[in-house]
N, C-alpha and C positions, 0 to 999 in steps of 0.2 A: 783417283789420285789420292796420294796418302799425304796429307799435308804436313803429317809433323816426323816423315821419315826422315833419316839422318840423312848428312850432305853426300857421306859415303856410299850412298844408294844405286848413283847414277850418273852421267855426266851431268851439268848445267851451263849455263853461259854466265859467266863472271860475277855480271851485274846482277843477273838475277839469285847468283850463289850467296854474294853480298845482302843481299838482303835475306836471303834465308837463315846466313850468320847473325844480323840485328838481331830476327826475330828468335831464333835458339837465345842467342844470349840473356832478350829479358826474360824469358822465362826463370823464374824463380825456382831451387832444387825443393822438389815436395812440393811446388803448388800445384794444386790439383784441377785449378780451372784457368784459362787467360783471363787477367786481368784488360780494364777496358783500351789501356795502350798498346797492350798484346793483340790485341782485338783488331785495332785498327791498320796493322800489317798486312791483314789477310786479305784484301784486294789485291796488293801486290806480288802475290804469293800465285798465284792462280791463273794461267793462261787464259787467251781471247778465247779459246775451246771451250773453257770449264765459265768460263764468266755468264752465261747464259744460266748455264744450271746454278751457280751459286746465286746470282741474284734473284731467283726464279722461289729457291729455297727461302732469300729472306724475307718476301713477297708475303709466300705462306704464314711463316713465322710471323710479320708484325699482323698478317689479315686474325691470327689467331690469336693471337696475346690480344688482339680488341675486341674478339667475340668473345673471347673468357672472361674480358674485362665487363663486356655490356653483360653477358648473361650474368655474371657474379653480382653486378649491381642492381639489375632488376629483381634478380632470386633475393636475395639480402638485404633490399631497402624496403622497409615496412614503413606503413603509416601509423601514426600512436597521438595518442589524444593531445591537446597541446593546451595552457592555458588562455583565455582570453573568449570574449560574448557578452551578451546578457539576452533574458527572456523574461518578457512578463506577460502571467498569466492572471486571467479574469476568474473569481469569486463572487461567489453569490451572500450578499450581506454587509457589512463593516467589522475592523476589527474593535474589541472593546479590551480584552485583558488576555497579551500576549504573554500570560503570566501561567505555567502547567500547574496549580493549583485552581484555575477557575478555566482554564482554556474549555474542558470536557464538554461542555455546557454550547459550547460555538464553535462549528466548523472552522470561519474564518480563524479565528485563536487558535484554533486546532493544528492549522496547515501549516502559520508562520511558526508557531513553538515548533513545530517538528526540524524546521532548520536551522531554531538557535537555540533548542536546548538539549538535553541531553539526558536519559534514564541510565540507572543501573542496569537493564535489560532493554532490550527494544526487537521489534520485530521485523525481521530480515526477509522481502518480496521472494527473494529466492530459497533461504536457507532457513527459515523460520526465527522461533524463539533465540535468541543468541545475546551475551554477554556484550556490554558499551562499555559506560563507565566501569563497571566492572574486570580487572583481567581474567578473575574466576568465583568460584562459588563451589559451597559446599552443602549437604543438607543431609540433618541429623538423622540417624536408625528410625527417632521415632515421628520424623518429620516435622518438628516442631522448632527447630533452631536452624534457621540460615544465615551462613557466615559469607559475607561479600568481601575480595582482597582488591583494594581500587589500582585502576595503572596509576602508574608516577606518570605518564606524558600527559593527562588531562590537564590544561588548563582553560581557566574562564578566558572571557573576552580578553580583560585588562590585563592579562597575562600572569596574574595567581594561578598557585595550583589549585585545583579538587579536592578538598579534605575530606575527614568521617565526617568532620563539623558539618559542613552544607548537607551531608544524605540527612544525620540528624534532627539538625535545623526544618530542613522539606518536612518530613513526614513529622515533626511534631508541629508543626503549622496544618498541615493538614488534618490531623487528628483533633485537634482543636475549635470546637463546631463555631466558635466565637468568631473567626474566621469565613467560614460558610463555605469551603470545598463540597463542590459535589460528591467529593472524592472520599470525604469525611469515616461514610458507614464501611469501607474497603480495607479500614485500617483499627477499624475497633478493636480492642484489646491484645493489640501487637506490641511488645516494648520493643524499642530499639535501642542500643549501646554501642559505641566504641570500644576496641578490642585492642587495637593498637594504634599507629602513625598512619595506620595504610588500610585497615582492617575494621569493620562494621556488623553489628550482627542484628538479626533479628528473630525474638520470640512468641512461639505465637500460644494460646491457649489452648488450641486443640488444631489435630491436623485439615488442612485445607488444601486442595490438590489446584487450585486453579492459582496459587500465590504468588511464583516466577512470575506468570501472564501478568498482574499486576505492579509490576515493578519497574515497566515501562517509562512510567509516568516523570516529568522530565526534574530536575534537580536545578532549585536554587541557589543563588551565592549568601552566604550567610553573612557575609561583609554589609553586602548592598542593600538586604531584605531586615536583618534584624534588627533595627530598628524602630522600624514601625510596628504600631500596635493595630490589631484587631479593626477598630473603628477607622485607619486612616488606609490601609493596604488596598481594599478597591480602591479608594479615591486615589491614590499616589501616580503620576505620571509616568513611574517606568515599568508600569504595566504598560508603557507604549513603548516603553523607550528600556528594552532589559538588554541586561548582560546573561548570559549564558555559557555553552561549552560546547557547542552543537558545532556546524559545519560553517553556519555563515553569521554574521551577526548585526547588527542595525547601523544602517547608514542615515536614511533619512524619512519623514513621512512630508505628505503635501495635504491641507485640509482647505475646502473652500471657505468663502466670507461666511458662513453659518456655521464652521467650524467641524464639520464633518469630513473624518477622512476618507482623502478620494485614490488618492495611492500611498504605497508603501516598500521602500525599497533595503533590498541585504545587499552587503558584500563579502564576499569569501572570507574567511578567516585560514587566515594563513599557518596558525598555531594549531588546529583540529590535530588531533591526536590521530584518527583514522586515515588520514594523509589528504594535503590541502586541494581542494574542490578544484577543477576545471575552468566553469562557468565563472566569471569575475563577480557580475550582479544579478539577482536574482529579484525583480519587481512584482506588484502586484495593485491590479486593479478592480473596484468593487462597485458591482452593482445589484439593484433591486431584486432582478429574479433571471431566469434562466434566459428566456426571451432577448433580455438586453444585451446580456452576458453573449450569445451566440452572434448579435447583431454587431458585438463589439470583436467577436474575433472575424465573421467574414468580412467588416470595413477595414481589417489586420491593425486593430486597436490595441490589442494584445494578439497573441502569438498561440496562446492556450487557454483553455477554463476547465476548472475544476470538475465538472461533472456533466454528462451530455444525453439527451433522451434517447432511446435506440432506434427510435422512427427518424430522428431527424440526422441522423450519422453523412449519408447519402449528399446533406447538403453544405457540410462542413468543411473548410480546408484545415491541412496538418493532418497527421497521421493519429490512429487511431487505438489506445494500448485499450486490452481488456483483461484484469487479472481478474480470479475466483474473489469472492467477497462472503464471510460468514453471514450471512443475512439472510433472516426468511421474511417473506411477505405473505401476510396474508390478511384477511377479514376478521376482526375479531368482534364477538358478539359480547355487549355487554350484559353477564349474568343475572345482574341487578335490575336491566329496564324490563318491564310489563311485555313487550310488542316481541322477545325475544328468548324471553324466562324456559318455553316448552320447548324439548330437547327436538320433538317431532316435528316442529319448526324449523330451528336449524339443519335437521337433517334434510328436511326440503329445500331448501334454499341452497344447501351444497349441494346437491344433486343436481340443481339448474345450474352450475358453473363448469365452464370446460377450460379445463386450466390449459391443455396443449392448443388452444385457440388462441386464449390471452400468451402464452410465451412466443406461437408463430406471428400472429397479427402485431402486436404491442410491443415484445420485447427482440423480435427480429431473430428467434433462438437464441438470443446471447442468454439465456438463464436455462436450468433445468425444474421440471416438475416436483414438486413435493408435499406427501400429506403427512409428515409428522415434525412435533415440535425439537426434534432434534437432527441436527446437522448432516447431511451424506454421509459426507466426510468420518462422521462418529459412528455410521450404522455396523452394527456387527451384523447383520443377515437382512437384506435389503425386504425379505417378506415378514420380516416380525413385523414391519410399519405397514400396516395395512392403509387404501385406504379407506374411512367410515362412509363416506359419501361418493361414491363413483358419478360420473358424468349418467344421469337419465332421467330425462325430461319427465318419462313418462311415472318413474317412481315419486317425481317432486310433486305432480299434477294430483295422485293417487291420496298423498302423503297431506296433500293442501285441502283436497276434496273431505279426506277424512277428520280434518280440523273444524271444520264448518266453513270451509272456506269455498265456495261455490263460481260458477260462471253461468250468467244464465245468456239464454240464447242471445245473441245479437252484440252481448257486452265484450270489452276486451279486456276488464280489470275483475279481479274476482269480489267477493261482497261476502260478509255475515247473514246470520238470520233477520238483522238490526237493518241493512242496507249499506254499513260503511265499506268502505272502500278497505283492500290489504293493500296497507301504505307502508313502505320503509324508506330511512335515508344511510346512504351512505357517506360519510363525514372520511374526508381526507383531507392533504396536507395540498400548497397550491405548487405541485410540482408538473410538470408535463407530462412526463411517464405515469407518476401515479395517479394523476386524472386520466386518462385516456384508459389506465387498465380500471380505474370505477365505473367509466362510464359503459367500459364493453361489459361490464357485469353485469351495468345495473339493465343493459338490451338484454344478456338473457332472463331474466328475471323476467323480463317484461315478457319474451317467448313462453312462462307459464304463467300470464295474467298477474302477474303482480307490478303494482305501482310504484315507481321506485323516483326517489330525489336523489339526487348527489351535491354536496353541501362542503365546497371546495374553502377552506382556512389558509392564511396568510403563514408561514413560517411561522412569526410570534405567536402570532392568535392560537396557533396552534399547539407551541408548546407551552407557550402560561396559562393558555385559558381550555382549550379541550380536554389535554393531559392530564393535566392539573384535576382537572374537577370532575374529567369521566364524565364531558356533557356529552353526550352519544347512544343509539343505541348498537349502530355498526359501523366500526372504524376497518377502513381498509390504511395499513402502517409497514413498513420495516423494520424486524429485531435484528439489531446488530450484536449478536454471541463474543465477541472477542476472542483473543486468542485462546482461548478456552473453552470447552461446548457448554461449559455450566448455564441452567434455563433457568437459576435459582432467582434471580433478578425480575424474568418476567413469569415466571410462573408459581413460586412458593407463593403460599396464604399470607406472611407475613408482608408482603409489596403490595396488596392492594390496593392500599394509601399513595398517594403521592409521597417523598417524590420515586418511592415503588415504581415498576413499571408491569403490573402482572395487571395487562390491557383489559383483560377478559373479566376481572378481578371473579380468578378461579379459585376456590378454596377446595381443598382433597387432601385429607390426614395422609393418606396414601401415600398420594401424589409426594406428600412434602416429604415423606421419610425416605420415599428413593432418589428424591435430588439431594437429601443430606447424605442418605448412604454415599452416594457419588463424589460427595465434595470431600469427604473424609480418606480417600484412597488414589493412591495415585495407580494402584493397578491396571490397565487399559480395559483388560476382561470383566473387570467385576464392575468397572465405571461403566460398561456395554450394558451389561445386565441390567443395572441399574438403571440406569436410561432408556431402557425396551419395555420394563415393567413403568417405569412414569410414564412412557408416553402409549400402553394402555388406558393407564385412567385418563389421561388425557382424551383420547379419539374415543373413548369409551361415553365421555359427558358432551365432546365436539361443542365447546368455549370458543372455538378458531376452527374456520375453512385454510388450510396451508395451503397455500397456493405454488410458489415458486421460489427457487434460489436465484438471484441474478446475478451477473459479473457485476464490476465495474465499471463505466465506461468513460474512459479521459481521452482528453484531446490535447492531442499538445501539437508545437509547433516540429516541420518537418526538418529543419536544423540541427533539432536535437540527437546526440546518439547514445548511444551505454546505456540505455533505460529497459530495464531487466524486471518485469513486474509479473510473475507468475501468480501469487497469494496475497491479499491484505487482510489485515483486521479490522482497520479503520481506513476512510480515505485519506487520512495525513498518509499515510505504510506509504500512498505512492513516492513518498519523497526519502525511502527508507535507506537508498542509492544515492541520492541526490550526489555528493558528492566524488562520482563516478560519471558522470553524465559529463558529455561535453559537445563544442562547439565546431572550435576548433582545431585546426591537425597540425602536425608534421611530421617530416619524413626520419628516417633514421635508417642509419646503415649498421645492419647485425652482420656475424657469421655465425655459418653453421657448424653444430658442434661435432666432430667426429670420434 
């Protein structure tokens, strides 16, 4: 049936004609759809015949416009991070100077400045090196002039902008040994100046390929900091208490009746330039060593800790991130002591070490093997790094015999022509991981009759007093490279000294002119080169058994999401996103673009 035939079609019955009239008539001339009054004719229109199928048809019609409706809304409603939470995660230590001029020195300082303050550059878990404060950057033909242009959205806490003044201000504090930055030797004979309102430069004496990588380091307000002098700046309280430009910034601390702080809490900053954080509060709790730290997240005292040993992963709750880490671990011999001076020694002694034993047993494969002092990562041909000492007992035993170093029948320790015992120690830090991979050393060792101690230090003990004064004659340690592979820091002659870090305290004319060839060139090939010929003279003297590369390994809580941690340099990098990370959700309705 043709509903909208003319009257002239057909016969009809009166009444019904009548209303076929109504409905012609509202029809509008030109409208091209019924409006919803037109609409509501059309049962009248339609015989008991046809009324099965018309209704039958609307039936369809609304079962359809609600499947299109649910499927349109289930296709198109995404979940998207929302703001609101908090998490606190456990630390091993206290903090003392949440101030990026002393932080370098303490993890803890380390981890909280990473949330409130803020570099010229910083390093991105996923993307790497990459501009902060900075919007861009430029660097001169002859590499010696970088010019930094700042954004206009930076502002501190208290809601000032970022000037050139505060990058200024930072690095000529830093520069200033009067002060006492660790940071100090990093910045030797660089001027820096103001360029314009927006615009910052810096000079250097000669080119230096590792310089971006250094300019991480987080920026002061020149309001808050420049009045103090020298003598009062450690002592001043907002090393506890700082303003920054980072993502979150200081709410509150709590110290017990001894005065010691026991927690420490941030809240978003809602002014961060890189767009405002998720997570509301971000807390932290600190204790003595890893032991407690672990006891305190399965009683869910906290929610996370900073750093977790890979044997003990299995007994943790929260989920488990592992990014790559620049860091090599290995044994280093020191040069200097009597018990480790002949090279034929050390060559025996890495031969009794089986590094794919210590990475299966110890580190659970979360690390890979390595014998040279420079990074995978950097290798330009994975056989130029040989390595000098292979796994074999029986070269170590041959190697010992031939020293005068003997077993006689019956004994389990070897002896001199004299009767003394072959005694070594192995001196490490008192961490869990890194005892447990000395202790499984020091059983092989003992597999070719040698005596061996393990002589476990305290965190402090460790860095003021071993470090420091090279009491050791083999330190099992981690070198943390930076975002840069330069080995200049632990291996040139000039770092012997404290506070130098050249463990082994190797000296090599050699050695030192291809880690300067290196530092002078931002080339990637010729920085290879250069690096393949140092770490000849290196394996060439075997100062250090290189043992492994290890991840990272964090625990954080299972709440958390957006936590993207492919690469660090340091363990602050994990918090390189932080302000991406979240707790909370909501829903939202998109469409799709066509």
């Amino acid at each position: 049936m043709n509903l909208f035939r003319s009257p002239k079609s057909g016969p009809v019955s009166s009444g019904h004609s009548e209303k076929q009239k109504q409905f012609f008539r509202s029809l509008k001339k030109g409208s091209r759809f019924p409006t919803l009054a037109q609409l509501a004719h059309l049962p009248r229109l339609i015989s008991k015949r046809e009324r099965p199928t018309f209704w039958t048809a609307v039936a369809v019609a609304v079962l359809s416009f609600v499947f299109l409706f649910v499927w349109g809304y289930n296709t198109h409603l995404v979940v998207v991070p929302a703001h609101g939470g908090s998490y606190t995660e456990g630390l091993i230590g206290s903090p003392q100077f949440i101030n990026p001029i002393y932080a370098p020195a303490n993890d803890v300082d380390a981890d909280i400045a990473r949330f409130v303050y803020s570099g010229l550059m910083k390093w991105d878990p996923q993307a790497g090196l990459i501009p902060d404060l900075a919007e861009s950057y430029t660097v001169s033909d002859d590499e010696l002039v970088y010019t930094f242009s700042l954004r206009s959205d930076a502002l501190w806490h208290d809601g000032t902008s970022v000037t050139p003044r505060d990058i200024i201000f930072t690095f000529h504090t830093i520069q200033n040994p009067n002060y006492g930055s660790p940071l100090s030797g990093t910045y030797r004979g660089v001027s820096i100046e103001q360029v314009n309102e927006r615009t910052v430069s810096f000079t250097l004496d000669e080119p230096f390929a590792p310089f971006l990588s250094t300019l991480g380091v987080g920026i002061l307000p020149a309001d808050y900091w420049g009045e103090l002098d020298p003598g009062t700046m450690r002592l001043a309280e907002r090393n506890l208490i700082p303003i920054g430009s980072g993502p979150y910034k200081f709410d509150k601390l709590e110290k017990d009746k001894l005065g010691v702080i026991k927690s420490y809490q941030l809240q978003r900053f809602t002014g961060y330039y890189a767009g405002v954080p998720n997570i509301d509060t971000i807390a932290f709790k600190f204790y003595p060593d890893t032991a407690a730290a672990i006891e305190a997240l399965n009683s869910k005292r906290v929610e996370g800790i900073a750093f977790a040993p890979k044997d003990q992963l299995s007994k943790l709750n929260g989920q488990v991130v592992t990014p790559s880490l620049p860091q090599i671990t290995a044994l280093f011999f020191n040069l200097k002591n009597d018990d480790v001076s002949n090279k034929n020694m050390r060559l025996a002694l890495g031969s009794a070490v089986n590094k794919d034993v210590l990475v299966k047993e110890i580190l659970q494969n979360q690390a890979a093997v390595t014998h040279s002092p420079v990074l995978s990562s950097y290798h330009n041909d994975s056989t130029v790094y040989g390595n000098p000492t292979p796994f074999d007992q029986s070269v170590a035993r041959t190697s010992l015999d031939n020293l005068g170093w003997s077993v006689k029948e019956g004994d389990t320790i070897r002896t001199d022509k004299n009767g003394e015992n072959l005694t070594f120690t192995i001196t490490t830090v008192d961490q869990p991981e890194t005892v447990s991979v000395a202790n499984r050393i020091a059983d092989m060792w003992r597999e070719v009759e040698v005596e061996v101690n393990v002589e476990v230090k305290s965190p402090t003990d460790f860095r003021d007093n071993t470090l420091k004064n090279r009491d050791y004659s083999i330190l099992l340690s981690g070198i943390l490279m930076g975002g840069d592979p330069d080995p200049y820091p632990f291996w040139h002659s000039s770092q012997i000294a404290a506070p130098g870090l050249n463990l082994s305290q190797f000296a090599n004319r050699d050695a030192d002119g291809f880690i300067e060839a290196a530092r002078t060139t931002t080339d990637i090939d010729e920085r290879r080169t250069a690096y393949a010929s140092f770490a000849d003279q290196v394996n060439d003297v075997i100062p250090a058994i290189f043992l492994y590369q290890p991840t990272y390994t964090y625990v954080t809580a299972n709440k958390i999401h957006g936590i993207e941690l492919e690469t660090i340099v340091v363990p602050s990098d994990r918090f390189g996103r932080v302000q991406s990370w979240y707790i909370k959700t909501k829903k939202r309705f998109t469409f799709l673009a066509f």
